[in-house]
N, CA, C and O atoms as CSV, one atom per row, in Angstrom:
chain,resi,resn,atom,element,x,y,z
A,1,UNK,N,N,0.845,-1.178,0.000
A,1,UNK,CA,C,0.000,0.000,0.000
A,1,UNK,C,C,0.888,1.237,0.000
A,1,UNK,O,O,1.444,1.469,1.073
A,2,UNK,N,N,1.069,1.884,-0.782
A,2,UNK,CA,C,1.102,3.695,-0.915
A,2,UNK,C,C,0.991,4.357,0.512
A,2,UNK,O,O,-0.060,4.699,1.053
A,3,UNK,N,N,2.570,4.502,1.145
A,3,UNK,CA,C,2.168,5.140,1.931
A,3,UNK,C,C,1.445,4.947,2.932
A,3,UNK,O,O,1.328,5.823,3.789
A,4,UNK,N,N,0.742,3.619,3.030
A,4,UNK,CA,C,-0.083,3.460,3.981
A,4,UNK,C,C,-1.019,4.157,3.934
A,4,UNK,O,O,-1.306,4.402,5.106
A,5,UNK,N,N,-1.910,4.798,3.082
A,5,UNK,CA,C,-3.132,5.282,2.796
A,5,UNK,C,C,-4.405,4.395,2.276
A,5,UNK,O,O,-4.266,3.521,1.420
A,6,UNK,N,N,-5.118,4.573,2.621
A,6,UNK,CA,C,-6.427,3.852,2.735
A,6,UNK,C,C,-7.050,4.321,1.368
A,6,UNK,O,O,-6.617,5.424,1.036
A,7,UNK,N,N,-8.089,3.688,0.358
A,7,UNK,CA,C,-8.886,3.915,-0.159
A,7,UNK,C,C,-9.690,5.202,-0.178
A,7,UNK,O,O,-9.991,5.986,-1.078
A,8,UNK,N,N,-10.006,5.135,1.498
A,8,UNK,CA,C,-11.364,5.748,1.876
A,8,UNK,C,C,-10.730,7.163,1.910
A,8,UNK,O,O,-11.375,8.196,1.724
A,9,UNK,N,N,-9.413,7.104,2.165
A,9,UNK,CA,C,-8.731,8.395,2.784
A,9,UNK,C,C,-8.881,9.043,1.700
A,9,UNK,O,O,-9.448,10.136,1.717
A,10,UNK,N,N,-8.188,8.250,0.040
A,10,UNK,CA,C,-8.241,8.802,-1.206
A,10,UNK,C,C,-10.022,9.579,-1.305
A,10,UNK,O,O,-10.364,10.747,-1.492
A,11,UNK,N,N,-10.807,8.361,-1.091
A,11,UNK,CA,C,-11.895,9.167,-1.981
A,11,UNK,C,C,-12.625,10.662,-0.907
A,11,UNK,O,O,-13.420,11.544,-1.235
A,12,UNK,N,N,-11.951,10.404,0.354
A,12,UNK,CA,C,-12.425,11.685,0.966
A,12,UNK,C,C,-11.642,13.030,0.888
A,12,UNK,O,O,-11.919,14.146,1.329
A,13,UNK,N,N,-10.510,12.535,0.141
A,13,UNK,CA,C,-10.075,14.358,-0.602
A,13,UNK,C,C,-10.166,15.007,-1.642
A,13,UNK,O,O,-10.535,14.642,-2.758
A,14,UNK,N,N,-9.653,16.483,-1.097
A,14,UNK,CA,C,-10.606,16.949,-2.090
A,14,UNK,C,C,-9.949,16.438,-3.644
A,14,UNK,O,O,-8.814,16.005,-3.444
A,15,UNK,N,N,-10.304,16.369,-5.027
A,15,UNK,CA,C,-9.852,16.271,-6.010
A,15,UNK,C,C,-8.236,16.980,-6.460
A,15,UNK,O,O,-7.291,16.318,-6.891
A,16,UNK,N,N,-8.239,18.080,-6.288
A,16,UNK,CA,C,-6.405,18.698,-6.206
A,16,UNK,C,C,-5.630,17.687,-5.208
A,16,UNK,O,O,-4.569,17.177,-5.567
A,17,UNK,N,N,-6.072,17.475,-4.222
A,17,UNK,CA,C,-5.224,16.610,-3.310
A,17,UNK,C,C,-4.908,15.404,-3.819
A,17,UNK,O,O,-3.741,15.013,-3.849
A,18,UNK,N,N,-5.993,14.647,-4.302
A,18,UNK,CA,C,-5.786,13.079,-5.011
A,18,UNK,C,C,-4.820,13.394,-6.820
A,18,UNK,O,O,-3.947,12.634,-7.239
A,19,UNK,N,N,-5.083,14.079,-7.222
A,19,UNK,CA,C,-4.307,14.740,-8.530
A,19,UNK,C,C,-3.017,14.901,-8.279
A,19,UNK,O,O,-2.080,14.497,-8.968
A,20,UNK,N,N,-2.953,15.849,-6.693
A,20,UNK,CA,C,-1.025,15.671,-6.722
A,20,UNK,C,C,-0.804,14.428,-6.122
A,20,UNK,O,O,0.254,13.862,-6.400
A,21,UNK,N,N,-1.709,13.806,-5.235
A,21,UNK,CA,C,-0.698,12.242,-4.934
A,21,UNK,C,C,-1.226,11.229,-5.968
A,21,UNK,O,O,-1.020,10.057,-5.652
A,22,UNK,N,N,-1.785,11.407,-6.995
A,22,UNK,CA,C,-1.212,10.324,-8.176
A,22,UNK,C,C,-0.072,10.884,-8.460
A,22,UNK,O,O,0.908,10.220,-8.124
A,23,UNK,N,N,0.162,12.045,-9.046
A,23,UNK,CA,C,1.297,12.685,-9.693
A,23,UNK,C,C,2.488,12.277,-9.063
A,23,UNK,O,O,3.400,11.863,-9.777
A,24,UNK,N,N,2.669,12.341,-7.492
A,24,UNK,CA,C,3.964,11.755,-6.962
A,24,UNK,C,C,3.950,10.708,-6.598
A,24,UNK,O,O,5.017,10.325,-6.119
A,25,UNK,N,N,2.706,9.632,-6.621
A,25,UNK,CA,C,3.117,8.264,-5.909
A,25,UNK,C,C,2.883,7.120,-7.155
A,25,UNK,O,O,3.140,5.927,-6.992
A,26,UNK,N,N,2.366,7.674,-8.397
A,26,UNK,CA,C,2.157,6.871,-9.747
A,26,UNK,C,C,3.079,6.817,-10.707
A,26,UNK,O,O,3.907,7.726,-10.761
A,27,UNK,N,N,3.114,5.833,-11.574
A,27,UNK,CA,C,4.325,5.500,-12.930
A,27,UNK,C,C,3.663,6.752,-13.730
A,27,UNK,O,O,2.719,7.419,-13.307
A,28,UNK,N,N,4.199,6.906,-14.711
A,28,UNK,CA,C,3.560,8.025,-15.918
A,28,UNK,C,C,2.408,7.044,-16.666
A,28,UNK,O,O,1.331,7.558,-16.966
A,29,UNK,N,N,2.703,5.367,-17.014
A,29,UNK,CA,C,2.086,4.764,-17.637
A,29,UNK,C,C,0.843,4.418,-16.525
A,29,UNK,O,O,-0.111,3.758,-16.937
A,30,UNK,N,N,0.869,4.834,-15.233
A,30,UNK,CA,C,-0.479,4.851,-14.910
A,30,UNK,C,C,-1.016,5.850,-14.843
A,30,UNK,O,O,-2.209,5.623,-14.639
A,31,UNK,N,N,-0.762,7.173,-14.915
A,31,UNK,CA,C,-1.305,8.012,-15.003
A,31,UNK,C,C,-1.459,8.837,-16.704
A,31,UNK,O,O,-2.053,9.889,-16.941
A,32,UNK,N,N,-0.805,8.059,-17.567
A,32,UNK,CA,C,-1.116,8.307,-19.195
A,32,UNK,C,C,-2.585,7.249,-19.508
A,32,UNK,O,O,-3.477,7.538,-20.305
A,33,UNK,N,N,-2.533,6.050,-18.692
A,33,UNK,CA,C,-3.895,5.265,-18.522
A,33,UNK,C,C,-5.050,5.912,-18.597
A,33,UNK,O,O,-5.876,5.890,-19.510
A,34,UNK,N,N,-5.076,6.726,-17.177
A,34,UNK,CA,C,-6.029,7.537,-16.472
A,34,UNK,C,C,-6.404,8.781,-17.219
A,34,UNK,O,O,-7.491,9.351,-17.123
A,35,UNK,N,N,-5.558,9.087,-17.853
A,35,UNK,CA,C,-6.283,9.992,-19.371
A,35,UNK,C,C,-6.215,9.428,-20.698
A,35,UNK,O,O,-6.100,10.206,-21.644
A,36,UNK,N,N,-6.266,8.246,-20.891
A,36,UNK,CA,C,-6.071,7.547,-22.345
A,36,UNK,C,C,-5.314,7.899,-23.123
A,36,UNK,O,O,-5.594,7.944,-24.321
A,37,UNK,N,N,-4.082,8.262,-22.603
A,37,UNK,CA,C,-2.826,8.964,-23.590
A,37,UNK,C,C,-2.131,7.850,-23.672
A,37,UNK,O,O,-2.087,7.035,-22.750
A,38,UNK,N,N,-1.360,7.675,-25.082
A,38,UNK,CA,C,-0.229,7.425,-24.828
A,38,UNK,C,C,0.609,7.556,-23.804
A,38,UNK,O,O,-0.111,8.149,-23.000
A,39,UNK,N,N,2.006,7.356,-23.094
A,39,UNK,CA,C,2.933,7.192,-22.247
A,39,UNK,C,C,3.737,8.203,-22.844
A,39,UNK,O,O,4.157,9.029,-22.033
A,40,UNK,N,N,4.064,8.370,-24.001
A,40,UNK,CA,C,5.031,9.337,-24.060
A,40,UNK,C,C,4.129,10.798,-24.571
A,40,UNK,O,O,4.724,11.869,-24.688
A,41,UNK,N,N,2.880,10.692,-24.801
A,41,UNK,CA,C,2.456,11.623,-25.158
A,41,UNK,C,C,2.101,12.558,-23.640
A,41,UNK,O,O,2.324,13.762,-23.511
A,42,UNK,N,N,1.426,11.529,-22.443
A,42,UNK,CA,C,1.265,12.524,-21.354
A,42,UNK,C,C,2.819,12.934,-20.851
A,42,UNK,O,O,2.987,14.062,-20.388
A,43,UNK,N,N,3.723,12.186,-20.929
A,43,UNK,CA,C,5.315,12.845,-20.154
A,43,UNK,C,C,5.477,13.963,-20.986
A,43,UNK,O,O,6.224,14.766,-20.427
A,44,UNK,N,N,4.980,14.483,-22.421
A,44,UNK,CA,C,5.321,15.499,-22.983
A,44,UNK,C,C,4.965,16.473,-22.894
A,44,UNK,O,O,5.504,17.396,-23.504
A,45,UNK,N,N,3.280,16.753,-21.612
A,45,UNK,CA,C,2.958,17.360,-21.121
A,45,UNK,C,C,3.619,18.234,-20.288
A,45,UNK,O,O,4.571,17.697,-19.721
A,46,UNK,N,N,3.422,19.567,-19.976
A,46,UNK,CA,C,3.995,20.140,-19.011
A,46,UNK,C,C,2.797,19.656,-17.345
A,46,UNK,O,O,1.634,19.254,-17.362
A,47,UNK,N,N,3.551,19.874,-16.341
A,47,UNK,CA,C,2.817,19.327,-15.204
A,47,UNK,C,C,1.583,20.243,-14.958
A,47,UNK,O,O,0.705,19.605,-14.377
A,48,UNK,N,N,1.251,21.463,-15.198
A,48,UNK,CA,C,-0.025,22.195,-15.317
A,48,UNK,C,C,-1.011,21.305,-16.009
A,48,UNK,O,O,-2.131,21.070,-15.556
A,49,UNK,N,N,-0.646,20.933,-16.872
A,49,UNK,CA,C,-1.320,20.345,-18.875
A,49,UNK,C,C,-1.384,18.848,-17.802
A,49,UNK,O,O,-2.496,18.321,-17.782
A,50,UNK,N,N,-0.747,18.450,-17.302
A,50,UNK,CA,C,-0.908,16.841,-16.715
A,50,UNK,C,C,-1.943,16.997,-15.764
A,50,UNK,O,O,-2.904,16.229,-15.798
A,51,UNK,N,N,-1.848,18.124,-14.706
A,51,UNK,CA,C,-3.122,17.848,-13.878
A,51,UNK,C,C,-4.289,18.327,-14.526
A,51,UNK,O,O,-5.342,17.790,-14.184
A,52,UNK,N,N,-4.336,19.255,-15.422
A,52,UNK,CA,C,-5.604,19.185,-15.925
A,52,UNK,C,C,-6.258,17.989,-16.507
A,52,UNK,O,O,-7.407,17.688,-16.187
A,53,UNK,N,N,-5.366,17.109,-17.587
A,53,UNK,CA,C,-5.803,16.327,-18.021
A,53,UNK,C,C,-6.194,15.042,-17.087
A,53,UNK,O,O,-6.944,14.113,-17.385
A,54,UNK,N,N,-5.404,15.274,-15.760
A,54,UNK,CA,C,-5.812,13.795,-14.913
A,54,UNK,C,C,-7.225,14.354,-14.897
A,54,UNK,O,O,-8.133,13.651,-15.339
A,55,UNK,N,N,-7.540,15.873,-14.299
A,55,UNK,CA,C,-8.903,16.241,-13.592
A,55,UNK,C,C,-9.828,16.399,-14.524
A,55,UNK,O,O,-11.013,16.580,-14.245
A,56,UNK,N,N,-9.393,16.348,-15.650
A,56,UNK,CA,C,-11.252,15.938,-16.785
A,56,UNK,C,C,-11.264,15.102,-17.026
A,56,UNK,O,O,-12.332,14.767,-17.539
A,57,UNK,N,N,-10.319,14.132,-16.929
A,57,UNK,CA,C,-10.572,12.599,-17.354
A,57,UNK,C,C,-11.030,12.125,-15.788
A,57,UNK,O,O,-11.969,11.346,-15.947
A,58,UNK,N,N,-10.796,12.255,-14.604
A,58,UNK,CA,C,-11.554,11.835,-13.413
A,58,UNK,C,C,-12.780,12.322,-13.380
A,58,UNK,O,O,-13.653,11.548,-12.985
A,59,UNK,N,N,-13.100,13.440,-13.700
A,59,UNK,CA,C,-14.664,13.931,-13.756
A,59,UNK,C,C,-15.141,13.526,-14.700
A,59,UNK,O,O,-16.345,13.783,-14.710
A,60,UNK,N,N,-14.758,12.908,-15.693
A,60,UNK,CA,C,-15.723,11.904,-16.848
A,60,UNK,C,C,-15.476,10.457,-16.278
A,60,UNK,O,O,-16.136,9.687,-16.976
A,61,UNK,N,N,-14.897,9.873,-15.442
A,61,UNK,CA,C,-15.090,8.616,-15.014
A,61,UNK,C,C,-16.062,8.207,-14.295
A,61,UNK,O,O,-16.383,9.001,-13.411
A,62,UNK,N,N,-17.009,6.674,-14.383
A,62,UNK,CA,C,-17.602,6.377,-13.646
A,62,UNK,C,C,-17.197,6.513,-12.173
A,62,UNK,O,O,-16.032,6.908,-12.117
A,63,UNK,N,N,-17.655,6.356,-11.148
A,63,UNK,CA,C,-17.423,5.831,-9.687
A,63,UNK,C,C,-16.454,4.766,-9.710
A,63,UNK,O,O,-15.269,4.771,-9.378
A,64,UNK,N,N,-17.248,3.776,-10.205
A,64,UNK,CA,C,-16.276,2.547,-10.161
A,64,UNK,C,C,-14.997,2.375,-11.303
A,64,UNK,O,O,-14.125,1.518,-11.158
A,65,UNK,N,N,-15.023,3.097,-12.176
A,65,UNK,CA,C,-13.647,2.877,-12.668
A,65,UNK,C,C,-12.562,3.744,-11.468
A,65,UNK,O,O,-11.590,3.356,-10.820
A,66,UNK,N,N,-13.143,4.828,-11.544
A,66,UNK,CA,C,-12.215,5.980,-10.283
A,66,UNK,C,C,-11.924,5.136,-9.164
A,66,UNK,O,O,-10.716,5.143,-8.928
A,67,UNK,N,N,-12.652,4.339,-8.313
A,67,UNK,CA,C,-12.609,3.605,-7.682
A,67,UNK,C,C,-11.652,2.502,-7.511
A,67,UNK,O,O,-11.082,2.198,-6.464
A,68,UNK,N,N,-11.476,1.607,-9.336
A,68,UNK,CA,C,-10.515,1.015,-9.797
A,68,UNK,C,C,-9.290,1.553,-9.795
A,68,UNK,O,O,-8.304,1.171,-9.166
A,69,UNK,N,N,-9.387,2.379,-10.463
A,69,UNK,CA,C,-8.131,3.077,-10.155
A,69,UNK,C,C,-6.999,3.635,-9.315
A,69,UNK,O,O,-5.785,3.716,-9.501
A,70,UNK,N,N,-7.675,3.934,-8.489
A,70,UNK,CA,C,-7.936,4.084,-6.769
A,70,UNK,C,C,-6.881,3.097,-5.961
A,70,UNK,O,O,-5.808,3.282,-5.385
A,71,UNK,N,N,-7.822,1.835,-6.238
A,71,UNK,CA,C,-6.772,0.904,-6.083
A,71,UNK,C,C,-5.675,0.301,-6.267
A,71,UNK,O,O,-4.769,-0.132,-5.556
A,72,UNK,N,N,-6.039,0.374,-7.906
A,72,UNK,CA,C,-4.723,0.269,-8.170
A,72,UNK,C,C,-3.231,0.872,-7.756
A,72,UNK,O,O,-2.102,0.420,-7.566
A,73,UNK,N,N,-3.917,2.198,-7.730
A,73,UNK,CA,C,-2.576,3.754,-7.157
A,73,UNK,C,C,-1.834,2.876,-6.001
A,73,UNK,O,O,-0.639,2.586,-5.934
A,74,UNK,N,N,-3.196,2.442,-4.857
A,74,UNK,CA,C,-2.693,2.407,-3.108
A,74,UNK,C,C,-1.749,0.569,-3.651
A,74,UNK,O,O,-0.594,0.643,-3.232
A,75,UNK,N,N,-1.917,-0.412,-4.165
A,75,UNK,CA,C,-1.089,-1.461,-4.558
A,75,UNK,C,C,0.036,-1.335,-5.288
A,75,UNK,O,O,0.822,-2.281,-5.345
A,76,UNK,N,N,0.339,0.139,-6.115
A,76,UNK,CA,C,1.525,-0.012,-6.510
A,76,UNK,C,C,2.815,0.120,-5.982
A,76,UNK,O,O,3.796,-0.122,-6.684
């Protein structure tokens, strides 16, 4: 587990908070996932351009994919 962070902890912050701890506790290829980019296309992003794109691709996700995802973050 990540830090030792819980699931629940993730889904009770606010959205900027969960955006920068993917950004520092995720591969690029999980977080190029999480916006359907290519891998080298999100690293070519500048980090402004990266959290935006995590935060419209999380606000178009179901619950349960976000959720999936979620998990995945706290197992890597």
């Amino acid at each position: 587990m990540s830090d030792g962070i819980s699931i629940w902890a993730l889904k009770k912050m606010p959205l900027q908070q969960v955006i920068q701890y993917i950004g520092q506790h995720s591969s690029p290829d999980f977080q190029a996932r999480m916006t359907n980019m290519q891998e080298s296309d999100f690293e070519a992003l500048s980090p402004d351009q990266a959290e935006d794109r995590l935060r419209d691709a999380i606000s178009r996700m179901s619950e349960e994919k976000y959720t999936d995802y979620l998990l995945e973050l706290i197992d890597e």
